[in-house]
SESE-907556 format. One record per residue (C-alpha): residue number from 1; x, y, z; residue in three letters. Coordinates in Angstrom, 2 decimals. Each point is the difference from the previous one (the first is absolute). Layout:
   num      east     north        up   residu
   NUM         X         Y         Z      ALA
...
***
This chain:
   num      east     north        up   residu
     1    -22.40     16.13     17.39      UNK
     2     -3.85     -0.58     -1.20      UNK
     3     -1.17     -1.74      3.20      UNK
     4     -3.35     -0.86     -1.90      UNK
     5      1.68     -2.32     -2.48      UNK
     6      2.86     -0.54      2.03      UNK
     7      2.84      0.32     -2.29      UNK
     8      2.91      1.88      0.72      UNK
     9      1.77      2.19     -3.04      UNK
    10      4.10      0.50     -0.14      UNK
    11      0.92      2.78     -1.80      UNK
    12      3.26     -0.85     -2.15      UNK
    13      2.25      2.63      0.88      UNK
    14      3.20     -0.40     -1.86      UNK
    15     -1.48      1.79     -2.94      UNK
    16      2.62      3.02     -1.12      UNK
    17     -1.68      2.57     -2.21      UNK
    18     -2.68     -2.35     -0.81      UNK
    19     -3.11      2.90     -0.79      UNK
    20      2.80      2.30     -2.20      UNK
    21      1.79     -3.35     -2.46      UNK
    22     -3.27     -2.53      0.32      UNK
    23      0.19      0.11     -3.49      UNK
    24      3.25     -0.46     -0.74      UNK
    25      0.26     -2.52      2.76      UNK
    26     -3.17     -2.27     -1.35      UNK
    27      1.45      0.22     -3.44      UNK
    28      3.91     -1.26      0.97      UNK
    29     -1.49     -2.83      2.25      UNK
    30     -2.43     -1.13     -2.11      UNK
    31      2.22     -0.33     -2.73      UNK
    32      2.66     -1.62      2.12      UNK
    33     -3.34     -2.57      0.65      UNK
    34     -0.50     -0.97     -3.23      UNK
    35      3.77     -0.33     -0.63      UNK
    36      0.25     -2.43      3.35      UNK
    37     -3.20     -1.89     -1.56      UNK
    38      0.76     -0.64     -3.44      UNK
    39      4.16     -0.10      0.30      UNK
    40     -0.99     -3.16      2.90      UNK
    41     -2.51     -1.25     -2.60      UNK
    42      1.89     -0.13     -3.05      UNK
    43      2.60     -2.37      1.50      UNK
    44     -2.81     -2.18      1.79      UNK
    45     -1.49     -0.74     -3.33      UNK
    46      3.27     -0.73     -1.35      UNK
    47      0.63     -2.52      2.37      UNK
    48     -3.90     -1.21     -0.26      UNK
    49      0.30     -0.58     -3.81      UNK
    50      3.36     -1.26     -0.30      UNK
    51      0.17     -3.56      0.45      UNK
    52      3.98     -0.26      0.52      UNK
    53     -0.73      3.22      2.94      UNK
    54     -2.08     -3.13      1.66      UNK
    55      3.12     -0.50      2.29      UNK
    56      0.07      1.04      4.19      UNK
    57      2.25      3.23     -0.30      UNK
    58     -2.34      0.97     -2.70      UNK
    59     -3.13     -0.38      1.96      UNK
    60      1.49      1.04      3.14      UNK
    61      0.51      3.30     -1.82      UNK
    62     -3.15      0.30     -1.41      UNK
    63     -1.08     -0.54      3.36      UNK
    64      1.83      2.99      1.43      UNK
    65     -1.28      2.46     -2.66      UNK
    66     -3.87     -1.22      0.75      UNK
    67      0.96      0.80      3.27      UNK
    68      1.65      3.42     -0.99      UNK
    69     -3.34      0.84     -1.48      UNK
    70     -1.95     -1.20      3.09      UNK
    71      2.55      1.89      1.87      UNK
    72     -0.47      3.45     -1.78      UNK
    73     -4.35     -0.16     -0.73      UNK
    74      0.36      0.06      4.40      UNK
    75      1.41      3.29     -0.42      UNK
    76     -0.84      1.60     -3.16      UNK
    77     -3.77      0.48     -0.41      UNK
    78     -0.47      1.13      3.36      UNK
    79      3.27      2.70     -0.59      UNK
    80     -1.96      0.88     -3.23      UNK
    81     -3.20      1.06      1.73      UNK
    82      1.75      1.71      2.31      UNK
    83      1.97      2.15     -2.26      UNK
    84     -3.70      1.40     -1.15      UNK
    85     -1.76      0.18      3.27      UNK
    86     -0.42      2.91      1.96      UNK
    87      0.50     -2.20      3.30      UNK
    88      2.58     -2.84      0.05      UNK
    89     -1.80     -2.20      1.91      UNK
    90     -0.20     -3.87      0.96      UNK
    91     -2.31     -2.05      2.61      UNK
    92      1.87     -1.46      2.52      UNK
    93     -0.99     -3.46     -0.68      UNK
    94      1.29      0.60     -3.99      UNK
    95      3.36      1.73      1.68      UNK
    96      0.51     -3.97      1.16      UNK
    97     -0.75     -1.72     -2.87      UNK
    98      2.37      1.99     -1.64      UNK
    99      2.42     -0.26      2.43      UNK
   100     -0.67     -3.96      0.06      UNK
   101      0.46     -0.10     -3.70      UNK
   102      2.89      2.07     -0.49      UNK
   103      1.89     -2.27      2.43      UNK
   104     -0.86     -3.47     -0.76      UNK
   105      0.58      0.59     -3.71      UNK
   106      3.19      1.40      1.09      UNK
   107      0.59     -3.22      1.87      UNK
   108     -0.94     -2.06     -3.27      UNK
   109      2.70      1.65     -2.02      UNK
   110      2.96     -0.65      2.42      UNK
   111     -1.63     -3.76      0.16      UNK
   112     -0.20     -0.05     -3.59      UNK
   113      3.59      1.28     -0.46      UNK
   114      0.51     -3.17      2.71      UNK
   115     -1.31     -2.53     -2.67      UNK
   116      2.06      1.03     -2.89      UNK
   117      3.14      0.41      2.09      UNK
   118     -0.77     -3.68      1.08      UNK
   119     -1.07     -0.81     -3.96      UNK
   120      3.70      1.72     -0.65      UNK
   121      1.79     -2.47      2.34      UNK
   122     -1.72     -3.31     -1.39      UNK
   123      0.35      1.16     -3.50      UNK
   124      4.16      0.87      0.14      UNK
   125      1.23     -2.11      3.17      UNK
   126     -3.08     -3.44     -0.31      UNK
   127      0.02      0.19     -4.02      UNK
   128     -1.00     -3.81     -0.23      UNK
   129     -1.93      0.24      2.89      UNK
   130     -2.19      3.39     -1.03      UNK
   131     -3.23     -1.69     -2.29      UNK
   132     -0.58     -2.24      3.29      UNK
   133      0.60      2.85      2.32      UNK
   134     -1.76      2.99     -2.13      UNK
   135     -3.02     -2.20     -0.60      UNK
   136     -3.36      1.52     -0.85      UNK
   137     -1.15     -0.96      4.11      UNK
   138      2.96      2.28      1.24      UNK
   139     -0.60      3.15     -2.20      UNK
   140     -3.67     -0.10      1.04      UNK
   141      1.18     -0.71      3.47      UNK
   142      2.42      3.26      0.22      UNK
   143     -2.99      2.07     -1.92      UNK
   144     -2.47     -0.99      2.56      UNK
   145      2.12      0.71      2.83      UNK
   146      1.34      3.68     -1.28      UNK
   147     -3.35      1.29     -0.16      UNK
   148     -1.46     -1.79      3.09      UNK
   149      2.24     -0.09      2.70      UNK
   150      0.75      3.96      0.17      UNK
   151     -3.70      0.57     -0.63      UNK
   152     -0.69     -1.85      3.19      UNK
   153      2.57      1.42      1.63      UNK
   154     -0.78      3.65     -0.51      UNK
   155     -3.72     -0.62      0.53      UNK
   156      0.85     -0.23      3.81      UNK
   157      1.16      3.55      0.71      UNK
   158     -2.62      1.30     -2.74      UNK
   159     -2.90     -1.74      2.47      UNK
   160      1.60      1.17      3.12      UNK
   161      0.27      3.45     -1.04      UNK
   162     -3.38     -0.33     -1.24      UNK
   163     -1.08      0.37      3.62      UNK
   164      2.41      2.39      1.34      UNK
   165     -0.45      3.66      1.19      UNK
   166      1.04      2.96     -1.83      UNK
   167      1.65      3.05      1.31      UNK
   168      0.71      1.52     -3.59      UNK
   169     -2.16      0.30     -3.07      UNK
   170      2.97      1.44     -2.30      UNK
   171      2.22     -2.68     -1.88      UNK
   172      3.39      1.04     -0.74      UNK
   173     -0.36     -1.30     -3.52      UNK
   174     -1.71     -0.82     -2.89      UNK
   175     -0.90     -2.98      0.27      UNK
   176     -0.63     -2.87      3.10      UNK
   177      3.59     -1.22      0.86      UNK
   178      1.13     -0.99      3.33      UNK
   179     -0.50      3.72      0.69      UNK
   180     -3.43     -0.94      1.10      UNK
   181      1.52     -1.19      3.14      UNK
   182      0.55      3.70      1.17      UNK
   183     -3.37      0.74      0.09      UNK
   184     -0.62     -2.34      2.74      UNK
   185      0.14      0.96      3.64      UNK
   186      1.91     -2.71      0.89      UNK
   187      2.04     -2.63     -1.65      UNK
   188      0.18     -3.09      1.89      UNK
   189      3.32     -1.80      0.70      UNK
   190     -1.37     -3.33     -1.42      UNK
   191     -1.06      1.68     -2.73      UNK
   192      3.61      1.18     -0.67      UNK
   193      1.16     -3.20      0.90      UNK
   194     -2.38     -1.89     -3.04      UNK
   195      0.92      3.15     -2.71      UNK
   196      3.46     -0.99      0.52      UNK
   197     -0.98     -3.49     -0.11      UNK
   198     -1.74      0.56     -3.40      UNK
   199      3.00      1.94     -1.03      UNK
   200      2.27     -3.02      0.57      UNK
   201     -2.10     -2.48     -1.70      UNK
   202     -0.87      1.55     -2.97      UNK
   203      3.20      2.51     -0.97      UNK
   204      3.22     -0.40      2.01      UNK
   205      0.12     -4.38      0.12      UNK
   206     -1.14      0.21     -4.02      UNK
   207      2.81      2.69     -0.39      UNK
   208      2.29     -2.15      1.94      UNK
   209     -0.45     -3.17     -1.55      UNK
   210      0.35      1.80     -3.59      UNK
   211      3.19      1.35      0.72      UNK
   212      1.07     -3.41      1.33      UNK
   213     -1.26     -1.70     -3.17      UNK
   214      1.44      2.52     -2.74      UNK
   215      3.74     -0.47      2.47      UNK
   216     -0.21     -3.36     -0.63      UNK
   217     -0.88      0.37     -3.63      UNK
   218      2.75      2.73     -0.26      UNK
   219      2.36     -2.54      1.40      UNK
   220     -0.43     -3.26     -1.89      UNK
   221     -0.42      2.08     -3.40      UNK
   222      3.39      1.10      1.05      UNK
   223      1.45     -2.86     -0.18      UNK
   224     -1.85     -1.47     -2.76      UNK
   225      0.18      0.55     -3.55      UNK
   226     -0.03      3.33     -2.20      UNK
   227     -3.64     -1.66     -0.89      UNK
   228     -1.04      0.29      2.98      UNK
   229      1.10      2.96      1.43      UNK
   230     -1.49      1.73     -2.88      UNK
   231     -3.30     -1.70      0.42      UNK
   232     -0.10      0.91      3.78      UNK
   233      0.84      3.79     -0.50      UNK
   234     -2.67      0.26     -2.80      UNK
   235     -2.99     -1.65      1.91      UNK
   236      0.76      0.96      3.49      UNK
   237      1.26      4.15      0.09      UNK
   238     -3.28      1.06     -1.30      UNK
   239     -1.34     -1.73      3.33      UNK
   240      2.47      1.28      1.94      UNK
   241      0.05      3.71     -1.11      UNK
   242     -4.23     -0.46      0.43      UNK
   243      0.81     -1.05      3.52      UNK
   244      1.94      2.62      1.15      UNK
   245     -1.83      3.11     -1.47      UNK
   246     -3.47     -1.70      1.76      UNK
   247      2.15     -0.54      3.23      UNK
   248      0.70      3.85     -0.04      UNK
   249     -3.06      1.35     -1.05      UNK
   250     -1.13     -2.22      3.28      UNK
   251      2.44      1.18      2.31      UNK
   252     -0.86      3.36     -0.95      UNK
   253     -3.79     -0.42      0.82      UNK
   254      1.05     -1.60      3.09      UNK
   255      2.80      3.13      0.82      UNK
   256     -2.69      3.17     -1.08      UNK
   257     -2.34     -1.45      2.84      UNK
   258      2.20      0.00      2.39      UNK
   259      1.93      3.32     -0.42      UNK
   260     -3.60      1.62     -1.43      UNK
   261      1.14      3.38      1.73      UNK
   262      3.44     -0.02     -1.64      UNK
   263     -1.41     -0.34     -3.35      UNK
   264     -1.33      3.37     -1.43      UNK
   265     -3.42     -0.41     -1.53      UNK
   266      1.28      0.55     -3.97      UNK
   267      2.62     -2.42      0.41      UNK
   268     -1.81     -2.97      1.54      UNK
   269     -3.11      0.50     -2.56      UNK
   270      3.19      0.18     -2.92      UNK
   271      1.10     -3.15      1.50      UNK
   272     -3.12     -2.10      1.06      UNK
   273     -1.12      0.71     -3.73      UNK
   274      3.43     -2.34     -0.94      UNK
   275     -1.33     -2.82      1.85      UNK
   276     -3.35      0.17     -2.24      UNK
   277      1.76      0.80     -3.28      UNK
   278      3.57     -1.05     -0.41      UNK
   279     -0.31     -3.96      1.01      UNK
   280     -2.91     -0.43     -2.02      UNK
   281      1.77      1.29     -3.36      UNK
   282      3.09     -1.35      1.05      UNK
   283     -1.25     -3.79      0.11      UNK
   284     -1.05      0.02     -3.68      UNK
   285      3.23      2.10     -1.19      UNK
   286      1.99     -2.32      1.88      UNK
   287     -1.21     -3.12     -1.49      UNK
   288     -1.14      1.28     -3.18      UNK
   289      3.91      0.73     -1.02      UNK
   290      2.32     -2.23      2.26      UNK
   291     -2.05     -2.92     -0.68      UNK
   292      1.11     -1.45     -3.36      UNK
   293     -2.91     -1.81     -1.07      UNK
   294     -2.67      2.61      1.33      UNK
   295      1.84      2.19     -2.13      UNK
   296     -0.12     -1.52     -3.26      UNK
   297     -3.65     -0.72      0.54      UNK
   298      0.10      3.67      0.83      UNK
   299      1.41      1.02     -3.41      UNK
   300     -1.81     -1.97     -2.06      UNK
   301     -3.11      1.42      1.07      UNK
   302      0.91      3.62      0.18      UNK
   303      2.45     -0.23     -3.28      UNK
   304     -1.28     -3.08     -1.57      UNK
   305      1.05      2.09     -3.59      UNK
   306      3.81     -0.64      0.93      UNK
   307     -0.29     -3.56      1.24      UNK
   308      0.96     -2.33     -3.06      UNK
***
């Protein structure tokens, strides 16, 4: 600790061979980077310059990959200086805006996953009812709220551990998750109590109430028309199969703090690195190829030789 400035440094522990592959690790991440960045992008401006893409599940998408990319620059630049530093290294006070970011961003994409679930239900169960229902208000509405209400949220324990004592200056990791909490000397039942509060709000009720929505989707298209059934499979597994692989890439970060000492050190940096890398390729993938009219936008731009 530098008592003269007062700032406090966390070293970022969960570093495995970090001064023998630095190279090799800088190079794979930071292409993996620019892969998350301009895979998310491509599809964004797809949607942007398409006029018939100008629909909700199109911009609740493009919504989700922004926040992809927000999701990943929390993690990556800092992970790429580190890879080439001698120390790995963070102030306290940037440990918790990390760790604020990382989660309410998180928060936004289960909220986000929320609105198009609920976009879903209008569009296949409320047909006539879904240009009143969808209106421009409501999209803003849910966009406002994603990004807003877990950012508030978070920013509580952020503050509180702001002003906390430390017992540990060695993070478990490499990079400010809810690991940050076991370098406290205590942690506070209330605190507990509002994590789990947070965790409720912005994950497991959003989870819930998508899984309710899809059932009920799952079980009208049943007994409507082939049409429909069709319709609901195409536009709504891509959501689904995005749901679940965030959901365990969550439970995992939630699990690995927990059971830290169970974990060897090579396996939980293998598998934190999943949280950072997989989802935010995935998205794009996802939606670039199960989403039939992404996809043709996709080919004409990449193959526009072949399109007659």
């Amino acid at each position: 600790m530098d008592d003269t400035l007062n700032v406090t440094y966390v070293t970022l522990g969960g570093h495995v061979e970090v001064h023998k592959y630095r190279y090799l690790y800088f190079v794979i991440m930071f292409t993996i980077y620019i892969l998350i960045i301009c895979s998310n992008s491509v599809i964004v401006y797809l949607i942007w310059v398409h006029p018939n893409l100008h629909e909700p599940m199109y911009i609740f998408i493009a919504a989700l990959l922004i926040n992809s990319v927000l999701f990943s620059t929390t993690i990556y630049p800092k992970l790429l200086i580190d890879f080439l530093s001698d120390k790995q290294i963070i102030t306290y006070q940037a440990c918790l805006v990390q760790f604020h970011m990382f989660y309410s961003l998180g928060g936004s994409e289960f909220l986000l996953l929320a609105a198009m679930a609920y976009d879903r239900y209008v569009s296949i169960c409320k047909p006539l009812q879904y240009p009143t229902i969808m209106s421009k208000t409501t999209i803003s509405i849910f966009l406002v709220l994603a990004w807003i209400l877990p950012a508030s949220q978070v920013a509580v324990p952020a503050g509180l551990s702001a002003h906390k004592n430390l017992c540990s200056f060695v993070l478990k990791g490499f990079f400010c998750n809810n690991t940050v909490y076991k370098l406290q000397c205590v942690i506070s039942r209330e605190q507990i109590i509002h994590d789990m509060v947070i965790l409720l709000n912005v994950a497991l009720v959003p989870v819930l109430f998508i899984l309710f929505t899809y059932t009920r989707i799952f079980v009208i298209s049943y007994r409507s028309s082939k049409e429909v059934r069709k319709k609901a499979a195409q536009t709504c597994l891509p959501h689904l199969i995005v749901l679940i692989n965030f959901s365990c890439l969550c439970a995992f970060d939630v699990i690995t703090v927990q059971l830290e000492a169970d974990f060897p050190k090579t396996v939980r940096f293998i598998m934190t690195l999943q949280i950072v890398m997989y989802h935010p390729l995935f998205n794009p993938i996802m939606y670039g190829l199960k989403m039939k009219e992404i996809h043709k936008y996709l080919k004409r731009l990449f193959f526009p030789a072949k399109i007659k």
